[in-house]
N, CA and C atoms of all chains as a GROMACS GRO file, in nm:
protein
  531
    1UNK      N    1  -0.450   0.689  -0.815
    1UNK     CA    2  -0.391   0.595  -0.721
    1UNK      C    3  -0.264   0.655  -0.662
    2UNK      N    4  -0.199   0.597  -0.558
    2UNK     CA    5  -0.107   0.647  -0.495
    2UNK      C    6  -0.118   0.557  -0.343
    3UNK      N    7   0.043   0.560  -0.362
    3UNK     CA    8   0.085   0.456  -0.221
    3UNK      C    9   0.176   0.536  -0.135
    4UNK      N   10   0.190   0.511   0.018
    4UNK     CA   11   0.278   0.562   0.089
    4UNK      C   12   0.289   0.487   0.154
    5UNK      N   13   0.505   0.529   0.208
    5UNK     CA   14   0.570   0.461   0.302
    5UNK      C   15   0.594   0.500   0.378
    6UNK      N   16   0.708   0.421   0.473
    6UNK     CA   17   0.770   0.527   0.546
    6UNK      C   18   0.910   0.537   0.527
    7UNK      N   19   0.900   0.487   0.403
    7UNK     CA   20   1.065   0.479   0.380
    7UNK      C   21   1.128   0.622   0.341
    8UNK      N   22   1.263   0.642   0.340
    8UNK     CA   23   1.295   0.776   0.303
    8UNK      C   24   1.285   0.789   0.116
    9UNK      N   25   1.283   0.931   0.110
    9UNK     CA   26   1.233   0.939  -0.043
    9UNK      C   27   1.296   0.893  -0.169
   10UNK      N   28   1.449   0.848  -0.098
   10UNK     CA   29   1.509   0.792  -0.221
   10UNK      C   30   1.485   0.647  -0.222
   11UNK      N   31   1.448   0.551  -0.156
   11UNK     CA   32   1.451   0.444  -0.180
   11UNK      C   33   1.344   0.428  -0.217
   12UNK      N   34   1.226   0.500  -0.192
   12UNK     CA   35   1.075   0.555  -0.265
   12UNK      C   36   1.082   0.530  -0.419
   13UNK      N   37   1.180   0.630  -0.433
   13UNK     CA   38   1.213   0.664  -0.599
   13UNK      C   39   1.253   0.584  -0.605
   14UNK      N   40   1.358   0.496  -0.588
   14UNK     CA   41   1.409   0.399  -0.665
   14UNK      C   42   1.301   0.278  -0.675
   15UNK      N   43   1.205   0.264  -0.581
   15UNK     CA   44   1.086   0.180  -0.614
   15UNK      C   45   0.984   0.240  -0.724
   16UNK      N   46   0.982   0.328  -0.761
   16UNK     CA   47   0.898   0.407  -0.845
   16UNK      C   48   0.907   0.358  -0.990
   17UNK      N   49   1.089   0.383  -1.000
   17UNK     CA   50   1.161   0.368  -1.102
   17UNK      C   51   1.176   0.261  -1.136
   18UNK      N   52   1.225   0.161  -1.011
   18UNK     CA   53   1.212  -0.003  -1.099
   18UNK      C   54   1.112  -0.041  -1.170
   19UNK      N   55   1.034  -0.023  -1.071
   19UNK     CA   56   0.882  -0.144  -1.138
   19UNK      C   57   0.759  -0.026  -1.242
   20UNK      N   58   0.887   0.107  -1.250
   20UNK     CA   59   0.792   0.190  -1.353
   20UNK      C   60   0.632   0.265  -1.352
   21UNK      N   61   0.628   0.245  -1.171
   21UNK     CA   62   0.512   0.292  -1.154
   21UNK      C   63   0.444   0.446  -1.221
   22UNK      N   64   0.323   0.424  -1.246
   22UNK     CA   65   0.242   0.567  -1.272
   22UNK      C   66   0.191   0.645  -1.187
   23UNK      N   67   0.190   0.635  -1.084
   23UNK     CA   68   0.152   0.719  -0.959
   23UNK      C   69   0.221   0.739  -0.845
   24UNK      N   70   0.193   0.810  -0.781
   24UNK     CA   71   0.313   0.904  -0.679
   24UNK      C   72   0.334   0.814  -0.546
   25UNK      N   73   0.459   0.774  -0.492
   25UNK     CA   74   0.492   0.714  -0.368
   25UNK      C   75   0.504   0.830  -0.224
   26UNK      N   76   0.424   0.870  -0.178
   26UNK     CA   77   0.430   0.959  -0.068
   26UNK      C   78   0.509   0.948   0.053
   27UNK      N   79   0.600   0.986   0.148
   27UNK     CA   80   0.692   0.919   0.238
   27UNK      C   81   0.662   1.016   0.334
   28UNK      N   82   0.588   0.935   0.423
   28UNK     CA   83   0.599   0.987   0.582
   28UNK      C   84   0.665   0.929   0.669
   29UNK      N   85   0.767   0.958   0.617
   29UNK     CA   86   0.904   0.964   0.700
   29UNK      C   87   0.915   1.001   0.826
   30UNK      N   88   0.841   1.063   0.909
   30UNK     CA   89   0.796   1.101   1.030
   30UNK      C   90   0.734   1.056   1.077
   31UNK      N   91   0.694   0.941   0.999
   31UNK     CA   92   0.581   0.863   1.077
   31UNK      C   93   0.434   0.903   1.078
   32UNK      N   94   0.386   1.015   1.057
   32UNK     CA   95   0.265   1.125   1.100
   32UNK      C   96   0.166   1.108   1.038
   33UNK      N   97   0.155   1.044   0.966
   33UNK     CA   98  -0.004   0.990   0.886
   33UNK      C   99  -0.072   0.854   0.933
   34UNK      N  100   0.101   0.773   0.914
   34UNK     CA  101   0.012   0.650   0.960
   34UNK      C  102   0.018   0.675   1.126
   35UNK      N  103   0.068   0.685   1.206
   35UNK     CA  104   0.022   0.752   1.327
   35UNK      C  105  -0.105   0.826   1.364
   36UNK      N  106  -0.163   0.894   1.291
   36UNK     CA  107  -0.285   0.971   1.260
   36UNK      C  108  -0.404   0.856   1.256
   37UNK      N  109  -0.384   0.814   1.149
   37UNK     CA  110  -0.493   0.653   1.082
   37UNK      C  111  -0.462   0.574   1.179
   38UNK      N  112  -0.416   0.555   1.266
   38UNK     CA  113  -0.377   0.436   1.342
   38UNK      C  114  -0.332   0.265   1.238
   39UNK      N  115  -0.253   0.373   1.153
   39UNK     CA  116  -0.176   0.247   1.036
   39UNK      C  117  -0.054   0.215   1.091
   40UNK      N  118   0.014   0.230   1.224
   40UNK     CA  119   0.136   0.265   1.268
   40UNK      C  120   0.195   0.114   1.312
   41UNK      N  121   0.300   0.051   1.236
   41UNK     CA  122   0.344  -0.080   1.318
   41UNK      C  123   0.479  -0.062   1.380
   42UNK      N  124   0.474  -0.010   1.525
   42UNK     CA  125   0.581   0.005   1.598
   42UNK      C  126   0.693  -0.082   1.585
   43UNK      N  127   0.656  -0.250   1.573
   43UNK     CA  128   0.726  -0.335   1.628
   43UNK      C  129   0.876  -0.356   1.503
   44UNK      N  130   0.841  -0.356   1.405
   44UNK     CA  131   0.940  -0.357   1.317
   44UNK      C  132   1.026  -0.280   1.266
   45UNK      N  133   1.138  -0.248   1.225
   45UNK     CA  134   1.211  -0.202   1.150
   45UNK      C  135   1.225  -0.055   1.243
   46UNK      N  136   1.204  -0.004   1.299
   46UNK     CA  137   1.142   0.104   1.365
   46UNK      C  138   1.043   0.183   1.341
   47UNK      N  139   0.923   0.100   1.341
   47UNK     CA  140   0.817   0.159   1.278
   47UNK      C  141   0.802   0.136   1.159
   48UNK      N  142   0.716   0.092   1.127
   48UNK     CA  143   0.655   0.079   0.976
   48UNK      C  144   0.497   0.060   0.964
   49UNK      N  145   0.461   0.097   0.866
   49UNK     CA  146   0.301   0.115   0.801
   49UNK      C  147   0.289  -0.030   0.791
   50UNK      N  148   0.151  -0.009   0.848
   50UNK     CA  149   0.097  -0.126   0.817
   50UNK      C  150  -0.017  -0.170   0.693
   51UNK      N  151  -0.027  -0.251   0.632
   51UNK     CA  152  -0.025  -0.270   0.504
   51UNK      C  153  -0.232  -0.256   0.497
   52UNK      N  154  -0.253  -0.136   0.412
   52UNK     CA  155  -0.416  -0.143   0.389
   52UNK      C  156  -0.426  -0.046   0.282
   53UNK      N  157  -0.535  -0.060   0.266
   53UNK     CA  158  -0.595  -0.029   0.095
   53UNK      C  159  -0.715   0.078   0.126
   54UNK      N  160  -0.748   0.202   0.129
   54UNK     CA  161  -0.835   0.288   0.100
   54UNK      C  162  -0.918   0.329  -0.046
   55UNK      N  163  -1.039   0.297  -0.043
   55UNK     CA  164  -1.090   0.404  -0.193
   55UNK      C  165  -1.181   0.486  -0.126
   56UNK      N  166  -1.117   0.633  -0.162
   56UNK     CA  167  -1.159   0.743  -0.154
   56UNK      C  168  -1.274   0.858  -0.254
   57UNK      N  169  -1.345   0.888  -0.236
   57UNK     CA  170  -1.412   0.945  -0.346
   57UNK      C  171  -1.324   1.115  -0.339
   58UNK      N  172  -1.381   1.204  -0.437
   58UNK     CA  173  -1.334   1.337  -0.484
   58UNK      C  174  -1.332   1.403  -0.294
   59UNK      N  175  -1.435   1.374  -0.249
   59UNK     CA  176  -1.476   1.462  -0.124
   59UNK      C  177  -1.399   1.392   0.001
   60UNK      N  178  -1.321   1.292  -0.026
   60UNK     CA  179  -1.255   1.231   0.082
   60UNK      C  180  -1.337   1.148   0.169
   61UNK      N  181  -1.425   1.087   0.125
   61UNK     CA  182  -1.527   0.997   0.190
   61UNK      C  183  -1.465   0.846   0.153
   62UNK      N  184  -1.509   0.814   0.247
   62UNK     CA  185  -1.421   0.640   0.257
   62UNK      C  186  -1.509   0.571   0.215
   63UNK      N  187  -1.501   0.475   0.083
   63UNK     CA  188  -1.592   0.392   0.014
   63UNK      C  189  -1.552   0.266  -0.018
   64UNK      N  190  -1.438   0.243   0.065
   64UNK     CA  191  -1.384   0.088   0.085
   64UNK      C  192  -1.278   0.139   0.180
   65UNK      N  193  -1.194   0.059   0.296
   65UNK     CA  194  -1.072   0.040   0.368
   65UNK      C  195  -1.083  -0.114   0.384
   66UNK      N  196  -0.933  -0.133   0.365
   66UNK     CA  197  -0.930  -0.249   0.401
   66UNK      C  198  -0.737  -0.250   0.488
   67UNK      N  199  -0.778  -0.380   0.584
   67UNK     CA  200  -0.641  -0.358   0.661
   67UNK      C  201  -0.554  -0.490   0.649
   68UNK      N  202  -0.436  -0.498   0.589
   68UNK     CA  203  -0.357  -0.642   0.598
   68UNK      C  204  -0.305  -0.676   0.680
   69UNK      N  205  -0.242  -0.790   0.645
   69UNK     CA  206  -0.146  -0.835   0.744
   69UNK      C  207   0.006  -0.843   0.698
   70UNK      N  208   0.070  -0.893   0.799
   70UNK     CA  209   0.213  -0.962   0.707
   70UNK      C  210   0.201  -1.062   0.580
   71UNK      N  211   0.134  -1.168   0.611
   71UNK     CA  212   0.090  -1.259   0.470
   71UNK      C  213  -0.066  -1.264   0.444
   72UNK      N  214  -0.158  -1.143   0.431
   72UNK     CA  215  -0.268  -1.152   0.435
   72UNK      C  216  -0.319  -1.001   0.393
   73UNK      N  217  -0.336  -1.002   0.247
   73UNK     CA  218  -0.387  -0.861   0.134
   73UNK      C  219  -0.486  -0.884   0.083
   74UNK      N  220  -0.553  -0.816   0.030
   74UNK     CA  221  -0.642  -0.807  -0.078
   74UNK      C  222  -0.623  -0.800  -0.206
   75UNK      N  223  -0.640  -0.883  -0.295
   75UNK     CA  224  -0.601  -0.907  -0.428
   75UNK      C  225  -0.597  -0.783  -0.473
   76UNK      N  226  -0.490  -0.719  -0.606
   76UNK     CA  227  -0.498  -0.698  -0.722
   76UNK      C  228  -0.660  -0.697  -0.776
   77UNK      N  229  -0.661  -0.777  -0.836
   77UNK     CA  230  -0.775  -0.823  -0.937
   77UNK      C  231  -0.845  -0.803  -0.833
   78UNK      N  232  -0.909  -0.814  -0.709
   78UNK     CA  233  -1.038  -0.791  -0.623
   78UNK      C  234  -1.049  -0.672  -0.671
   79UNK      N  235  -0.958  -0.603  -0.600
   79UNK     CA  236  -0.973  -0.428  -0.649
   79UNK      C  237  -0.996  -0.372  -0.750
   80UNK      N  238  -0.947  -0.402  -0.876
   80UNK     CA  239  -0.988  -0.401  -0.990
   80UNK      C  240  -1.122  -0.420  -1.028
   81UNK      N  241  -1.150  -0.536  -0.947
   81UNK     CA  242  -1.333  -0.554  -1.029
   81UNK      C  243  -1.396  -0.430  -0.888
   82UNK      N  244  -1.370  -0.430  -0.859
   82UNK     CA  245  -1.423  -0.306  -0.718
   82UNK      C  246  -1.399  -0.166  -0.770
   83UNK      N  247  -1.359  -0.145  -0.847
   83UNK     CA  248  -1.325  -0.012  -0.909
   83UNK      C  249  -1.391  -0.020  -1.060
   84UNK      N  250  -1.390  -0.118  -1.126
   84UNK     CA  251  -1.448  -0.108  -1.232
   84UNK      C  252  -1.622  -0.168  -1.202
   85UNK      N  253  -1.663  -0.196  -1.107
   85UNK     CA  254  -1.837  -0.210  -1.084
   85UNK      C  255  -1.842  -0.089  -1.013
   86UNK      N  256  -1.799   0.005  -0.984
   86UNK     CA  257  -1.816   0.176  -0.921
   86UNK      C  258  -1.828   0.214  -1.049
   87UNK      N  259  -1.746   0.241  -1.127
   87UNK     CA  260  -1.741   0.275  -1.276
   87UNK      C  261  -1.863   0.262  -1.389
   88UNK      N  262  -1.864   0.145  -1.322
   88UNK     CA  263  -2.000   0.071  -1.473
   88UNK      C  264  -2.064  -0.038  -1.375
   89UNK      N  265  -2.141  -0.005  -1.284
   89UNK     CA  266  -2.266  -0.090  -1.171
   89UNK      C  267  -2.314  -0.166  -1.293
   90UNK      N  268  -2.274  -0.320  -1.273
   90UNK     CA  269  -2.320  -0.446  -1.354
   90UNK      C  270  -2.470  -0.420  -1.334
   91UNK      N  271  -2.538  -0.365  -1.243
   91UNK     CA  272  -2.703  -0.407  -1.201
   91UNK      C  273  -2.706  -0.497  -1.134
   92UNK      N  274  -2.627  -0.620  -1.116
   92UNK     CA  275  -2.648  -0.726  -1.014
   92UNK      C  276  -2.664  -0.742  -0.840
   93UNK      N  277  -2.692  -0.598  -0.833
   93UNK     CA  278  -2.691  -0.498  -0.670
   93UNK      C  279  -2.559  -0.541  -0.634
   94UNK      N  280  -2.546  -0.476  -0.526
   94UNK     CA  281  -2.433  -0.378  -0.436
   94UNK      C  282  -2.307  -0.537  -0.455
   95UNK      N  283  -2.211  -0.526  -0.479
   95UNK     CA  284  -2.132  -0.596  -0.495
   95UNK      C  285  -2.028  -0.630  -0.347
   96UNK      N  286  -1.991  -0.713  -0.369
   96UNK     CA  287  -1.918  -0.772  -0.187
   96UNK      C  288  -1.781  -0.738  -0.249
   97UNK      N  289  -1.744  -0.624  -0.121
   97UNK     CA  290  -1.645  -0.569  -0.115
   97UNK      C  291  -1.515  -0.694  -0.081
   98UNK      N  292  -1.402  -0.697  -0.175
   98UNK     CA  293  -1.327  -0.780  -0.137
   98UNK      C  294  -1.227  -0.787   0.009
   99UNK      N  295  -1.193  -0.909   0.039
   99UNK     CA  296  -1.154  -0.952   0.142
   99UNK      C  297  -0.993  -0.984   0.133
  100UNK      N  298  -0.945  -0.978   0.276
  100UNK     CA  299  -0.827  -1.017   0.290
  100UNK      C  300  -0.780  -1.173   0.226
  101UNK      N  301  -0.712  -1.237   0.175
  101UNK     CA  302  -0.645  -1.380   0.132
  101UNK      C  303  -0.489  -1.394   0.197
  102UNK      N  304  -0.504  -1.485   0.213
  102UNK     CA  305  -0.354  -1.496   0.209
  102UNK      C  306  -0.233  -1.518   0.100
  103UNK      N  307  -0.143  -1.439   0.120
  103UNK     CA  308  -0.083  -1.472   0.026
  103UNK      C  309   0.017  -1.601   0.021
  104UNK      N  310   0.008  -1.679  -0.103
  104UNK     CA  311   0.110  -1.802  -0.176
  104UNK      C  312   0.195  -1.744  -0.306
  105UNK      N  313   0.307  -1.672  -0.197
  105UNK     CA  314   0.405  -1.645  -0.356
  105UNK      C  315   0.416  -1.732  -0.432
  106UNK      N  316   0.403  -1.742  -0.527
  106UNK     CA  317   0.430  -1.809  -0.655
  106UNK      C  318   0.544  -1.856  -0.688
  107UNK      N  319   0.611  -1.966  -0.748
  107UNK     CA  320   0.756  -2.061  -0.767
  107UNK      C  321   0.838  -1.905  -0.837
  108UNK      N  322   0.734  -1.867  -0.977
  108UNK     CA  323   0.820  -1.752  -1.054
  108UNK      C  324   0.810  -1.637  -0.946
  109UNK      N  325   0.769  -1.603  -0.877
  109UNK     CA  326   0.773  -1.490  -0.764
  109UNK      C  327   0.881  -1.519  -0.692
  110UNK      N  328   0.896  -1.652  -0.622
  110UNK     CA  329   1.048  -1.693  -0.537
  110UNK      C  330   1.148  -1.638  -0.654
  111UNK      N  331   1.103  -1.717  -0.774
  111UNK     CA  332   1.246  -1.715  -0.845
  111UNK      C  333   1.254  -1.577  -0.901
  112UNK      N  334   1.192  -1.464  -0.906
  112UNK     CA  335   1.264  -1.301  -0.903
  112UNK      C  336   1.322  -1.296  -0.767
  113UNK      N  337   1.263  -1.287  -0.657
  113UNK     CA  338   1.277  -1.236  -0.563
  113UNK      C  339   1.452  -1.301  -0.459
  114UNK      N  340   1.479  -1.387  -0.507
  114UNK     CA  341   1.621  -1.449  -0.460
  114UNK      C  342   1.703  -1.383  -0.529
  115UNK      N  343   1.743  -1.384  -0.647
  115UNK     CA  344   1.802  -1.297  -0.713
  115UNK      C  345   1.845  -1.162  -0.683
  116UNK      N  346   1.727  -1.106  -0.639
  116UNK     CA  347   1.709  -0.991  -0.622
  116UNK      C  348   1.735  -0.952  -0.487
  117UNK      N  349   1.723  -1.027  -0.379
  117UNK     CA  350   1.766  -1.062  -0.290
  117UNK      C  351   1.892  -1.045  -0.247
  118UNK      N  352   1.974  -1.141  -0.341
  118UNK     CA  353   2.064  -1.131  -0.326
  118UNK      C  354   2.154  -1.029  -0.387
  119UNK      N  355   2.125  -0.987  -0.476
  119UNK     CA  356   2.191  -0.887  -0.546
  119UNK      C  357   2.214  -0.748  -0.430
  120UNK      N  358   2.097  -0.746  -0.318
  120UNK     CA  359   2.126  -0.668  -0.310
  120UNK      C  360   2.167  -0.670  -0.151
  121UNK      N  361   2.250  -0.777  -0.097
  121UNK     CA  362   2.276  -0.809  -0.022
  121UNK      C  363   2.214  -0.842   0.114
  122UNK      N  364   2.045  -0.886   0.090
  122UNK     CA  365   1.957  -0.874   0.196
  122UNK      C  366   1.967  -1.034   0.241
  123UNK      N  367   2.031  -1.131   0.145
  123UNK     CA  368   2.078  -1.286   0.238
  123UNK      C  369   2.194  -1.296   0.152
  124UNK      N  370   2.238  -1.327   0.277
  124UNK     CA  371   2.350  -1.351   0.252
  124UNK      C  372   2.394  -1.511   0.196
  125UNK      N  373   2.468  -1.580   0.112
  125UNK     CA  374   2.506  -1.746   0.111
  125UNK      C  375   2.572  -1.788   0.226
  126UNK      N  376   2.547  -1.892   0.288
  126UNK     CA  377   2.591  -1.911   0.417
  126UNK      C  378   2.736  -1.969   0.334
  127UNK      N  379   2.826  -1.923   0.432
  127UNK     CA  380   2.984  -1.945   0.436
  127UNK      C  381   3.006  -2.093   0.422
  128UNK      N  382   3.104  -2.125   0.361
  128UNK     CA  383   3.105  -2.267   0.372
  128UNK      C  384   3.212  -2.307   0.504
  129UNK      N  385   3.161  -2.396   0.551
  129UNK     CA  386   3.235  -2.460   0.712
  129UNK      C  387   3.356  -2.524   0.660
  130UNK      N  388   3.501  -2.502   0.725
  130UNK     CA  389   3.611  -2.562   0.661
  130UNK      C  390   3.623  -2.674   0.738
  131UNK      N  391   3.626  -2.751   0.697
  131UNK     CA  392   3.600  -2.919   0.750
  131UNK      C  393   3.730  -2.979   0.782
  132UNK      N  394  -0.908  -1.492   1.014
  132UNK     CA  395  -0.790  -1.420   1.050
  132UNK      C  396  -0.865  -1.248   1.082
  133UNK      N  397  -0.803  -1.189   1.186
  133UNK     CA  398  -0.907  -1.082   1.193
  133UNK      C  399  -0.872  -0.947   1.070
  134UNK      N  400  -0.986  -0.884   1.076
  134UNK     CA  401  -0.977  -0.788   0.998
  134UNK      C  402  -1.038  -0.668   1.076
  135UNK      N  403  -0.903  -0.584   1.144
  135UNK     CA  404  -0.968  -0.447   1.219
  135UNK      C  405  -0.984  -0.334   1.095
  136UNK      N  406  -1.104  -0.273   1.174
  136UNK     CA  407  -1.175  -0.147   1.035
  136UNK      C  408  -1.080  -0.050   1.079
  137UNK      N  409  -0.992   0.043   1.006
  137UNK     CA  410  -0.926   0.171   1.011
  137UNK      C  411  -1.016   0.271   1.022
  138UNK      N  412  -1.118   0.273   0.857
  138UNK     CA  413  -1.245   0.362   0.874
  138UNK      C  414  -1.314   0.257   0.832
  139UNK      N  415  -1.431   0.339   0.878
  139UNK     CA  416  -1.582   0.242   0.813
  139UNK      C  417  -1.614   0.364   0.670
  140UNK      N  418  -1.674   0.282   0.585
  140UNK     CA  419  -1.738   0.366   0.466
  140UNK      C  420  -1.831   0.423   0.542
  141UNK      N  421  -1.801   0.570   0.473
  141UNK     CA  422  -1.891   0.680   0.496
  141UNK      C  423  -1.793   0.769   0.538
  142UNK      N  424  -1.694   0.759   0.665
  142UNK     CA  425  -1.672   0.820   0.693
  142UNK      C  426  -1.553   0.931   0.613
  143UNK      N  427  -1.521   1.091   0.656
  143UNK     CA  428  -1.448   1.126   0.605
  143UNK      C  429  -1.305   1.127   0.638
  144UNK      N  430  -1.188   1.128   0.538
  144UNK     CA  431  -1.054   1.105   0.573
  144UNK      C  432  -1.040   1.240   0.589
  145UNK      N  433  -0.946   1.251   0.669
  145UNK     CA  434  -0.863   1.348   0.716
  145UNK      C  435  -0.750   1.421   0.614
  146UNK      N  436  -0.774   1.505   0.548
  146UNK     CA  437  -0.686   1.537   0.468
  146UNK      C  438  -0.552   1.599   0.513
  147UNK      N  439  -0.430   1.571   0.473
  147UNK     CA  440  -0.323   1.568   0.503
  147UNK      C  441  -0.193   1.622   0.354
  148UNK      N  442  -0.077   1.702   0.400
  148UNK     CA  443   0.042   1.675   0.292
  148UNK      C  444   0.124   1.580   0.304
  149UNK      N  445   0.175   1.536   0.223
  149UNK     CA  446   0.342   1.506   0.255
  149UNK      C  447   0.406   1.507   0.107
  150UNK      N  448   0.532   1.508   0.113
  150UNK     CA  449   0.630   1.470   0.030
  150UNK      C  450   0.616   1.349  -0.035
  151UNK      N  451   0.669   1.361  -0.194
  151UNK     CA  452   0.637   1.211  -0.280
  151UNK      C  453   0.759   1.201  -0.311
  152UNK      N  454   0.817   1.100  -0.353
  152UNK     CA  455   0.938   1.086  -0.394
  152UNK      C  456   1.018   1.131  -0.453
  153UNK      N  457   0.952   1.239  -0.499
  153UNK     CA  458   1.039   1.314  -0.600
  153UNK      C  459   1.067   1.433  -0.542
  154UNK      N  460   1.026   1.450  -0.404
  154UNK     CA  461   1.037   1.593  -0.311
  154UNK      C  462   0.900   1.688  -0.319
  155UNK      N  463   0.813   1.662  -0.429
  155UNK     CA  464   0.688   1.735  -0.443
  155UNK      C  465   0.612   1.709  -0.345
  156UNK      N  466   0.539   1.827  -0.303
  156UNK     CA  467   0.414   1.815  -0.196
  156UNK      C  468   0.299   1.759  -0.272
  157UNK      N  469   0.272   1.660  -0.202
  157UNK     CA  470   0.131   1.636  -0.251
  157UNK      C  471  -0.002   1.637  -0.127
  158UNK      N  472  -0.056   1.722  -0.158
  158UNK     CA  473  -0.218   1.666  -0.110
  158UNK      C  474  -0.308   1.526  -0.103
  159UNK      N  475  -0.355   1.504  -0.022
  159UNK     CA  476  -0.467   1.381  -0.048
  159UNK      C  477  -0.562   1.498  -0.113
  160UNK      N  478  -0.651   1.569  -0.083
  160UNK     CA  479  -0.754   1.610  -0.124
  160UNK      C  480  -0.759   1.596  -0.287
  161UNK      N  481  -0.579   1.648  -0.332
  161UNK     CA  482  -0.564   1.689  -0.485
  161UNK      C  483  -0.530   1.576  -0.529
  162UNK      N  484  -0.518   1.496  -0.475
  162UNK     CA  485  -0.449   1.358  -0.537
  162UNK      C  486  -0.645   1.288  -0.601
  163UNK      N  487  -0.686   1.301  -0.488
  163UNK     CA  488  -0.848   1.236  -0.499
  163UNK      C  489  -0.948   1.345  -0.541
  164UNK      N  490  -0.877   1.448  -0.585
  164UNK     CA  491  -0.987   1.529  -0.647
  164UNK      C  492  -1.003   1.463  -0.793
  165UNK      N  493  -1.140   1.489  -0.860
  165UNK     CA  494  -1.145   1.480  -0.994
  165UNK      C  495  -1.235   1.303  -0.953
  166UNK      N  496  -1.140   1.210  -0.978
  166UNK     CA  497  -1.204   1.073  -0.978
  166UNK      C  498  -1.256   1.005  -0.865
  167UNK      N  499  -1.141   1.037  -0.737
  167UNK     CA  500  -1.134   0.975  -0.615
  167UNK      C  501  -0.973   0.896  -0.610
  168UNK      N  502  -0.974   0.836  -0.523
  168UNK     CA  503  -0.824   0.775  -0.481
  168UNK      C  504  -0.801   0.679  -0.449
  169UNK      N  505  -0.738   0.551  -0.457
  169UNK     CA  506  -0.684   0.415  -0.386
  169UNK      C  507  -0.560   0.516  -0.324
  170UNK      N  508  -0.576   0.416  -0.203
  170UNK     CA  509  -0.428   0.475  -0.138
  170UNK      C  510  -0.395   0.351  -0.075
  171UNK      N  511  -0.267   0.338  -0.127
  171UNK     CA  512  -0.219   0.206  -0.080
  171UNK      C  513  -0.114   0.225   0.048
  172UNK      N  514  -0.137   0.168   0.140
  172UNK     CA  515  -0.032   0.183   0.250
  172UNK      C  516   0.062   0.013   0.261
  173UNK      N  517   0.213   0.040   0.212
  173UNK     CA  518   0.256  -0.056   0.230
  173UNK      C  519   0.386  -0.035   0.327
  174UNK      N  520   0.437  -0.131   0.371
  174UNK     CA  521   0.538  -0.202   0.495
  174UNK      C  522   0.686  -0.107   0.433
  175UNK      N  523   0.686  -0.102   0.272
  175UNK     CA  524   0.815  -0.062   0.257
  175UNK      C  525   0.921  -0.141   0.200
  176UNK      N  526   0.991  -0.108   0.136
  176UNK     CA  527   1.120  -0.149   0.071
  176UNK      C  528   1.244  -0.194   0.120
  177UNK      N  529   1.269  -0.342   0.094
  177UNK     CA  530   1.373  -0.384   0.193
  177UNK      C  531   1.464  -0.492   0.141
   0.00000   0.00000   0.00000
């Protein structure tokens, strides 16, 4: 497995490092891959990847893509059972490749993500109005 | 909600380098040699 951004390589690493990942964060920082794939989202941030999921075999043959949205991925767990029926084919024939959902962060998902948020100065507490 | 195809299965990816976070070159080919590869493309850290 392995994910890429386009963020520069240290903020890469420091995503690597928080959440302790096992596989490599790639940074095309130039933009030049997802430009290539036509993964390229001009409109934001100045450019940013747009959010999709490839399984690749040894020979580089495409045996799933899938493309997101802003609030709209493909599960975790989809992928998981999609990688483990490649692995060990139940017999129940060809299995339905999973689909985009939308996502519903979760109450405990808000409640990391404010924190964290804020810690790192991405909202700010609105000022209080002197009355 | 639509869902545009990047590739269709079958086809082959384009193999490519870049830099991983740690400054190492990596390959797709070598990354997906041996088992194969998920490659996750996300928005980024913010």
């Amino acid at each position: 497995m392995a994910a890429l951004a386009v963020d520069p390589h240290e903020r890469s690493e420091a995503v690597r490092l928080r959440y302790g990942l096992q596989f490599p964060i790639l940074c095309d920082t130039e933009r030049r891959v997802v430009r290539e794939w036509n993964l390229f989202n001009p409109e934001e941030r100045g450019g940013i990847a747009v959010p999709a999921i490839l399984m690749l075999d040894p020979g580089l043959r495409v045996l799933y893509a899938t493309q997101g949205t802003v609030v709209s991925r493909v599960r975790a767990a989809d992928m998981l059972s999609l990688v483990r029926e490649r692995r060990n084919p139940s017999g129940n024939g060809p299995m339905q490749s999973p689909r985009n959902r939308i996502i519903f962060p979760r109450l405990r998902e808000w409640a990391a993500a404010l924190p964290d948020a804020l810690s790192r100065r991405l909202l700010r507490p609105r000022k209080q109005r002197a009355v | 909600m639509d869902e545009a195809q990047i590739f269709h299965p079958g086809e082959i990816a384009k193999d490519f380098a870049l830099p991983d976070s740690t400054g190492a070159t990596r390959r797709l080919s070598e990354l997906a040699g041996g088992e194969g590869l998920i490659l996750i493309f996300y928005r980024g850290y913010w």
